[in-house]
C-alpha beads as a LAMMPS data file, in Angstrom:
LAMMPS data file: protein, C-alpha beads

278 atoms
277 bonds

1 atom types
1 bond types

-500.0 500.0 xlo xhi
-500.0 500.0 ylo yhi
-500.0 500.0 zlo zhi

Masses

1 110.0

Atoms # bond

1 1 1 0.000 0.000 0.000
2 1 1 1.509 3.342 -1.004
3 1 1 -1.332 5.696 0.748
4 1 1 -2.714 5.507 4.014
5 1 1 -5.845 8.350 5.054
6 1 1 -6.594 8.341 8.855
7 1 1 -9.613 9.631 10.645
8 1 1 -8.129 11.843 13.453
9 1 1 -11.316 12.074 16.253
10 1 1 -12.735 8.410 16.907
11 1 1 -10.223 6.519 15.265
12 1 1 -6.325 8.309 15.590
13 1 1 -7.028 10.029 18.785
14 1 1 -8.109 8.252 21.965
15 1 1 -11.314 9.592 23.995
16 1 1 -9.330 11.916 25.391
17 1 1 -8.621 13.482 21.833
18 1 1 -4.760 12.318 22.035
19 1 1 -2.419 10.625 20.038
20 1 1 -0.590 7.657 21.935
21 1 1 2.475 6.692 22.036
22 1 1 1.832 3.460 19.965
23 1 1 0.147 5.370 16.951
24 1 1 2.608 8.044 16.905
25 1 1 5.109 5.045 16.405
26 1 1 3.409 3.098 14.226
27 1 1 2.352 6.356 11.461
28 1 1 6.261 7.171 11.700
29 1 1 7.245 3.589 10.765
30 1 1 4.679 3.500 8.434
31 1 1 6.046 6.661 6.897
32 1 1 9.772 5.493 7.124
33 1 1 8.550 2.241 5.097
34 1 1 7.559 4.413 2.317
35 1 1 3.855 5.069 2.695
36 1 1 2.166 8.451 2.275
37 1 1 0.183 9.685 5.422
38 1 1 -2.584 11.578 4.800
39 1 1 -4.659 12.999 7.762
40 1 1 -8.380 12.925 6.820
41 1 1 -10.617 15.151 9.361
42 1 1 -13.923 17.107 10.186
43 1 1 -11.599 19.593 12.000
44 1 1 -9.765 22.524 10.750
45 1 1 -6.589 23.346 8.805
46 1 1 -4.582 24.704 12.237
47 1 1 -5.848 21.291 13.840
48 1 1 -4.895 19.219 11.546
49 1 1 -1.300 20.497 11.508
50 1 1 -0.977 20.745 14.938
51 1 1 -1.199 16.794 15.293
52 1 1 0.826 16.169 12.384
53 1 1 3.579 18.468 14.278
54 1 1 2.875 16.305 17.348
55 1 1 3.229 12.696 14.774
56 1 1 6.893 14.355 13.666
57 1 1 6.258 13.602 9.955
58 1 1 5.307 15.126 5.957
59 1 1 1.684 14.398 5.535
60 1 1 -0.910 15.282 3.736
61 1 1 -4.055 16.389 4.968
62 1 1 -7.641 16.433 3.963
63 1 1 -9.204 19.290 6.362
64 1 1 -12.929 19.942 7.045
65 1 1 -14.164 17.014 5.613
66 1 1 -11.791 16.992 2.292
67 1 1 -13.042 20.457 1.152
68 1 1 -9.481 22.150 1.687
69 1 1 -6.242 19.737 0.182
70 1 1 -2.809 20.443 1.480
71 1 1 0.913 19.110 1.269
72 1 1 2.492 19.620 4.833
73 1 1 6.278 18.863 5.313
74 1 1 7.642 18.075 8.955
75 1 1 8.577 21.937 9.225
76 1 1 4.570 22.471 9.182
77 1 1 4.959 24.398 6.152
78 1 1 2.069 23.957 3.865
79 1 1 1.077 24.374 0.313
80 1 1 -2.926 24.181 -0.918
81 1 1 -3.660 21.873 -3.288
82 1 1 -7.763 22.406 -3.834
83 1 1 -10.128 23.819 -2.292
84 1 1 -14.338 23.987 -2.519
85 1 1 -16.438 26.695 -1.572
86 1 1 -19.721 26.629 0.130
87 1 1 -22.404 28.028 -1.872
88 1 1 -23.412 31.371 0.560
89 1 1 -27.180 31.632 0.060
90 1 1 -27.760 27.935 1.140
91 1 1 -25.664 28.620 3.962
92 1 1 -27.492 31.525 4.854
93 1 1 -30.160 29.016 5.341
94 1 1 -28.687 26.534 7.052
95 1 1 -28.114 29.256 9.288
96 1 1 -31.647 30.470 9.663
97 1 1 -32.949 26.993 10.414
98 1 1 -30.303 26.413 12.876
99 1 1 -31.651 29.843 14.659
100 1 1 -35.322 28.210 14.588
101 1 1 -34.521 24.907 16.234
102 1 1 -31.418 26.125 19.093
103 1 1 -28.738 24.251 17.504
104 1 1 -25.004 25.668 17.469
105 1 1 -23.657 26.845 14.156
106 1 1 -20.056 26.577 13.051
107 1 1 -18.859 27.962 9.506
108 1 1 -15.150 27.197 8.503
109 1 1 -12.676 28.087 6.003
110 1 1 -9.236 27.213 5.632
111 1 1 -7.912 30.090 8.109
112 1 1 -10.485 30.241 11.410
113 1 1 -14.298 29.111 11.835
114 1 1 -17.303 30.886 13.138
115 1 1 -19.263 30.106 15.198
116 1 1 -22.620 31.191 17.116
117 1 1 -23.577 29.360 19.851
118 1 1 -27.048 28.864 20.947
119 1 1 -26.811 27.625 24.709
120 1 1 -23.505 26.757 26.262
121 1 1 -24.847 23.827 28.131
122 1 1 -25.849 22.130 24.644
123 1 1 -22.526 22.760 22.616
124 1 1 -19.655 20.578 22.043
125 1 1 -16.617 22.381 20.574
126 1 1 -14.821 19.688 18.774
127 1 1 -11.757 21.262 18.688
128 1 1 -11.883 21.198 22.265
129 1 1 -13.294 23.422 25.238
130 1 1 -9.944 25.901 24.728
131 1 1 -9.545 29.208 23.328
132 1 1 -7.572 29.999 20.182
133 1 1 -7.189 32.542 17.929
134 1 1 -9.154 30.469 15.185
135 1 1 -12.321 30.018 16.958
136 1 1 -13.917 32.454 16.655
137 1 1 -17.801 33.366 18.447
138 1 1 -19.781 35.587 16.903
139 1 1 -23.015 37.503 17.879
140 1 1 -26.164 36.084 15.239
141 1 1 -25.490 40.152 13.507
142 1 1 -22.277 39.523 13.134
143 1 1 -22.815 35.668 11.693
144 1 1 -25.839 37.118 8.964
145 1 1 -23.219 40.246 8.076
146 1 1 -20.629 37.406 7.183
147 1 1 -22.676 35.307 5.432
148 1 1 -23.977 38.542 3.435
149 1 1 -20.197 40.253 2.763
150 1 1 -19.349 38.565 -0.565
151 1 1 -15.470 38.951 0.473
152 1 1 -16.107 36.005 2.866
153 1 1 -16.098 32.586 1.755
154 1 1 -16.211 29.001 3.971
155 1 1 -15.360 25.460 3.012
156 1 1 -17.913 23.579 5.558
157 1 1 -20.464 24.163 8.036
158 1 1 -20.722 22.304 11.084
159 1 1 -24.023 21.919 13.515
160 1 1 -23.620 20.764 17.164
161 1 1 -25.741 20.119 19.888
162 1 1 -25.614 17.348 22.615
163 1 1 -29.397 16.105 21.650
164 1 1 -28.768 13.966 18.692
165 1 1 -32.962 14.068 18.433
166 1 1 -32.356 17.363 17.585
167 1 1 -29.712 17.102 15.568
168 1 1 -31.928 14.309 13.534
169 1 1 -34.809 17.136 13.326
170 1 1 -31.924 19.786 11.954
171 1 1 -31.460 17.127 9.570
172 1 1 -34.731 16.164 8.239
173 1 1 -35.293 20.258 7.958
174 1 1 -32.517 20.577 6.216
175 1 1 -32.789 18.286 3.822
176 1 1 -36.297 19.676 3.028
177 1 1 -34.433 22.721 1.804
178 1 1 -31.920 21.112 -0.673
179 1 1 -28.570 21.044 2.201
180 1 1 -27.547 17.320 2.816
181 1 1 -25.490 16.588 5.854
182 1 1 -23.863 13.629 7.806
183 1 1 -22.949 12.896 10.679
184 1 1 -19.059 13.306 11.528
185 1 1 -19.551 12.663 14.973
186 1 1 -21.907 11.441 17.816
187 1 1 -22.890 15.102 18.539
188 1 1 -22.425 16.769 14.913
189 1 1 -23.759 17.001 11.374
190 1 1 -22.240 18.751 8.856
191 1 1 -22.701 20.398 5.507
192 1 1 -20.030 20.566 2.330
193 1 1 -20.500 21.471 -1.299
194 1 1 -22.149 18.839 -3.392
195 1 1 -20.388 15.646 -4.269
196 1 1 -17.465 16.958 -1.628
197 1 1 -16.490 13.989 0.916
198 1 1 -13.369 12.472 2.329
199 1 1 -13.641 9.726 -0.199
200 1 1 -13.851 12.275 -3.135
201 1 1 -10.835 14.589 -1.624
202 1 1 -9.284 10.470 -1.330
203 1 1 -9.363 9.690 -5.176
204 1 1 -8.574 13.781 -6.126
205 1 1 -5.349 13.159 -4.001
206 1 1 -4.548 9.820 -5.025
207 1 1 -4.766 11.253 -9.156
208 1 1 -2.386 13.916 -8.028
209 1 1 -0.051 11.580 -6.894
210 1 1 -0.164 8.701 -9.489
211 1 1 -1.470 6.197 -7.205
212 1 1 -4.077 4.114 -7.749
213 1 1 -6.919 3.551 -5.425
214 1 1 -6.495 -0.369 -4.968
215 1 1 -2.943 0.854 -3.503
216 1 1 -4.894 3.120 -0.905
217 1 1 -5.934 1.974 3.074
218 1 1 -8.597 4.255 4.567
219 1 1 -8.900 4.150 8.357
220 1 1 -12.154 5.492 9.891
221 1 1 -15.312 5.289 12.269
222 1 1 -17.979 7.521 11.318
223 1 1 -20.648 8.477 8.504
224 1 1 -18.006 10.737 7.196
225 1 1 -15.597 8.478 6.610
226 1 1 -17.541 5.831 4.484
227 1 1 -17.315 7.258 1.271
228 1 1 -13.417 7.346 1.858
229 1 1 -13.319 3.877 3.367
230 1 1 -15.472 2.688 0.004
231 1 1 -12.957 4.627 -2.079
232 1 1 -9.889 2.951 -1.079
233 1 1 -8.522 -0.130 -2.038
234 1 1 -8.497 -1.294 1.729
235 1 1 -11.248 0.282 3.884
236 1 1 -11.225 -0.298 7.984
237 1 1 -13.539 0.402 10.097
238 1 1 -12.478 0.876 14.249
239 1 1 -14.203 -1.185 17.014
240 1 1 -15.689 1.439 18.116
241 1 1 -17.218 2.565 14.727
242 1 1 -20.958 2.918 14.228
243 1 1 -22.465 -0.107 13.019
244 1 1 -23.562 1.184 9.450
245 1 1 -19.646 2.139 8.986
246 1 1 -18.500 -1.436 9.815
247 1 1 -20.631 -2.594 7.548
248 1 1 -18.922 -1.691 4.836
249 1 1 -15.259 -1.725 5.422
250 1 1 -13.103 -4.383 4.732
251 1 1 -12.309 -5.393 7.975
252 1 1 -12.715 -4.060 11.621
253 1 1 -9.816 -3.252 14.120
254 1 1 -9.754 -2.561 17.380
255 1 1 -11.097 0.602 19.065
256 1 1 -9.398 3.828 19.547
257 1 1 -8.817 3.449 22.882
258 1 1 -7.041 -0.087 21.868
259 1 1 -4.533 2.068 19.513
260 1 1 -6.797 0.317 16.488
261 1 1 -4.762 2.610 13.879
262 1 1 -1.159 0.661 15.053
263 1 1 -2.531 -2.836 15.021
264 1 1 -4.021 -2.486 11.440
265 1 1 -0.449 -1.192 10.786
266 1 1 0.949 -3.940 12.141
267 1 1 -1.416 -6.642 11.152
268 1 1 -1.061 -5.333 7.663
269 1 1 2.655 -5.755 7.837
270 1 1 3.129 -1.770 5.904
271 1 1 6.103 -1.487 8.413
272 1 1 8.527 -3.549 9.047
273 1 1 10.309 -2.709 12.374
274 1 1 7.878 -0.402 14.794
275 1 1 10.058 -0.834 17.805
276 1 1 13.048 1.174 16.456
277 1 1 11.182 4.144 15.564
278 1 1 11.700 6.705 18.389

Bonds

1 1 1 2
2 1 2 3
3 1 3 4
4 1 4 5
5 1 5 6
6 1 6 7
7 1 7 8
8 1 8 9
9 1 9 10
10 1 10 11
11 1 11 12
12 1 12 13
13 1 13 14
14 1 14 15
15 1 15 16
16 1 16 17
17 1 17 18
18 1 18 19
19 1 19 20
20 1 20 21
21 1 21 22
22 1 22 23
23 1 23 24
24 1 24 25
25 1 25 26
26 1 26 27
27 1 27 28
28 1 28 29
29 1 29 30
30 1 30 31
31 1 31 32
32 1 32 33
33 1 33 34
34 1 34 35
35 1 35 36
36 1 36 37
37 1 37 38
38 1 38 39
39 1 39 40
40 1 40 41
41 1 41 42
42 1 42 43
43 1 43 44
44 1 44 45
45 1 45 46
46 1 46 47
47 1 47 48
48 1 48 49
49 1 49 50
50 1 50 51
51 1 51 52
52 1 52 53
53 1 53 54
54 1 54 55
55 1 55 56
56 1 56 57
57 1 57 58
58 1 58 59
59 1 59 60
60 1 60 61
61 1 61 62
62 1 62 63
63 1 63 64
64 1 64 65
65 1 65 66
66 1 66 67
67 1 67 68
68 1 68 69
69 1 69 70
70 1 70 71
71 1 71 72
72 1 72 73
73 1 73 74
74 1 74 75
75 1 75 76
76 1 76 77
77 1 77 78
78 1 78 79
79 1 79 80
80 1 80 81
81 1 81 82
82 1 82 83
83 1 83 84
84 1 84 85
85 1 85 86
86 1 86 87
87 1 87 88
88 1 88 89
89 1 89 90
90 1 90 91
91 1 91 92
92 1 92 93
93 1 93 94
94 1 94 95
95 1 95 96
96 1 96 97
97 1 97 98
98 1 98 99
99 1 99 100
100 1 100 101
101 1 101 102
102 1 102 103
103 1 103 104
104 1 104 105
105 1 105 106
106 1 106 107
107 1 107 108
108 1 108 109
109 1 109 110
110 1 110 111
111 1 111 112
112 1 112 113
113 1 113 114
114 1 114 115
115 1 115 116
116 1 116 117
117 1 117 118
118 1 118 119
119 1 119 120
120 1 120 121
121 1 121 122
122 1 122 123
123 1 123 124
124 1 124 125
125 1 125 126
126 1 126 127
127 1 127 128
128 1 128 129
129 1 129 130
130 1 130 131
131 1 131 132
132 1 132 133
133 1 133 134
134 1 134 135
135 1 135 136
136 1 136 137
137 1 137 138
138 1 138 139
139 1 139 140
140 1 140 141
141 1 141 142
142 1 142 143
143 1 143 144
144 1 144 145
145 1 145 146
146 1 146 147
147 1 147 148
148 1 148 149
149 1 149 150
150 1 150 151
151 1 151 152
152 1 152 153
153 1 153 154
154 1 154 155
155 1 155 156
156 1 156 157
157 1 157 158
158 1 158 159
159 1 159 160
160 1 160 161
161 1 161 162
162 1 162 163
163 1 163 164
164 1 164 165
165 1 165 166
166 1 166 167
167 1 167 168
168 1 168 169
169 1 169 170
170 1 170 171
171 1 171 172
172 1 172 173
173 1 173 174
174 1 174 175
175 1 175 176
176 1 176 177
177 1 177 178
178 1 178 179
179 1 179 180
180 1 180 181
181 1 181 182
182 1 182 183
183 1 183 184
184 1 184 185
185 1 185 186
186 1 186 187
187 1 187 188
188 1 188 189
189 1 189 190
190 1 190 191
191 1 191 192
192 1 192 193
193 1 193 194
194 1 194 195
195 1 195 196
196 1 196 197
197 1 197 198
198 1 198 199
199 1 199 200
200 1 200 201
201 1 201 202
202 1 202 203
203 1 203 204
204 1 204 205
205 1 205 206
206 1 206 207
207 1 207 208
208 1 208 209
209 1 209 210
210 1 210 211
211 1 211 212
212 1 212 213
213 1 213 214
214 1 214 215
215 1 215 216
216 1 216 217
217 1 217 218
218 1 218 219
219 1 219 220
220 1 220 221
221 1 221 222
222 1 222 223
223 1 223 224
224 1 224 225
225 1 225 226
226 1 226 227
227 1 227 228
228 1 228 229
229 1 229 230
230 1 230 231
231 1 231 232
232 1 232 233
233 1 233 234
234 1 234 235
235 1 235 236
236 1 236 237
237 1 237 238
238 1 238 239
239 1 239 240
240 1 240 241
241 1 241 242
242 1 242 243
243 1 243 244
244 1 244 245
245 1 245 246
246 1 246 247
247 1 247 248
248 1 248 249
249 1 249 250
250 1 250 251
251 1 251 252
252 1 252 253
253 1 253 254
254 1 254 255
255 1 255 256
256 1 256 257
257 1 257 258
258 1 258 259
259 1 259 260
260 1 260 261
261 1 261 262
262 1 262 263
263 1 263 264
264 1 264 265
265 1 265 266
266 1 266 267
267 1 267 268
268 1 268 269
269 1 269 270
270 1 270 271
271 1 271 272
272 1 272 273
273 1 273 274
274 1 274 275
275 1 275 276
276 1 276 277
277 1 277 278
């Protein structure tokens, strides 16, 4: 296999949203074997390179969802390689509908995301309960004068709330008005351009680089990632994956909290010596 495309939340990261030791070795070795790592997330472009920094390796990375492509070298510096704009006016409302039914609203591009939050008792910030200069909250004036200034654009829209009825009901309403969405996590749904997935961002990288897709393992555990994981040559599913995502991988490792990533690594043999890599 010459390309492997990891999940980060769920499937890289533990519950605790960190890498372990025993992934961080076994992506390195899997790098030093020859295979190209490519980081494929819900969260944003300064997240995404932030754990690549902490993995200590050249990656590439599939941000919010695959709608913003990048090349990252071990120096964390980056250069774009696609990226696909929301259309504004159905984000404008998304927006309103998320105003009518209380749910949290979170609208990314490649350099910060916005976000107006409906009750602080309902939210879950992904990216995770800290402050940093690219989260940004905004007052609902401030979030309808963004969404009206042309000069703006965002890659993805994100909806969180911690009552996944709810989240079901944004759903079904927004679907109503023409905006598809899946779930990237227990407690979100999101929103890209049409026909814009991990699995698409998958094959657009793997054409860039000359590799086919049979050559390609995809690594993942929820709705977003099944489109990638049907994509790739190899698609796995971790234990502690929702059902409808095991379903159709390949095969199913162990959970997150197991380090699932490093025994697929192993088990696959794409490394041949994990205990040497520091």
């Amino acid at each position: 296999m010459k390309l492997v495309a990891i999940d980060l939340d769920g499937t890289l990261l533990n519950s605790q949203h960190k890498l372990s030791k025993e992934n961080v070795k076994a992506v390195r070795a899997t790098e030093k074997a020859g295979a190209k790592i490519v980081i494929a997330t819900g969260r944003s472009v300064v997240s995404a390179k932030e754990i690549v920094s902490q993995l200590g390796i050249s990656a590439y990375i599939l941000a919010l969802n695959g709608t913003y492509i990048i090349e990252v070298d071990r120096y964390g510096e980056q250069k774009e390689l696609r990226r696909s704009i929301l259309d504004k006016e159905k984000l404008a409302r998304a927006f309103q509908v998320t105003q009518k039914l209380g749910v949290t609203f979170i609208a990314s591009n490649e350099h910060q995301s916005d976000r107006v939050v409906v009750d602080d008792g309902t939210e879950l910030v992904q990216e995770f309960f800290i402050e940093r200069p690219d989260l940004q909250r905004l007052s609902i004036q401030d979030m309808t004068e963004k969404l009206m200034d042309t000069s703006t654009t965002y890659l993805k829209a994100a909806f969180t709330n911690r009552n996944r009825e709810k989240l079901h009901e944004l759903k079904k309403a927004l679907a109503e008005i023409g905006i598809d969405t899946i779930f990237s996590d227990t407690y979100y749904i999101e929103y890209m351009s049409d026909g814009i997935n991990k699995g698409w961002a998958l094959e657009y990288l793997a054409n860039h680089l000359g590799i086919s897709l049979q050559e390609t393992i995809a690594i993942g555990d929820q709705e977003n990632d099944i489109e990638m994981l049907l994509k790739s040559g190899l698609g796995i599913a971790m234990g502690n994956a929702a059902p409808h995502v095991k379903d159709v991988a390949n095969h199913v490792t162990l959970t997150n909290d197991q380090n699932g990533v490093a025994e697929i690594l192993r088990n696959l043999q794409i490394s041949t010596d994990f205990s040497e890599t520091p």
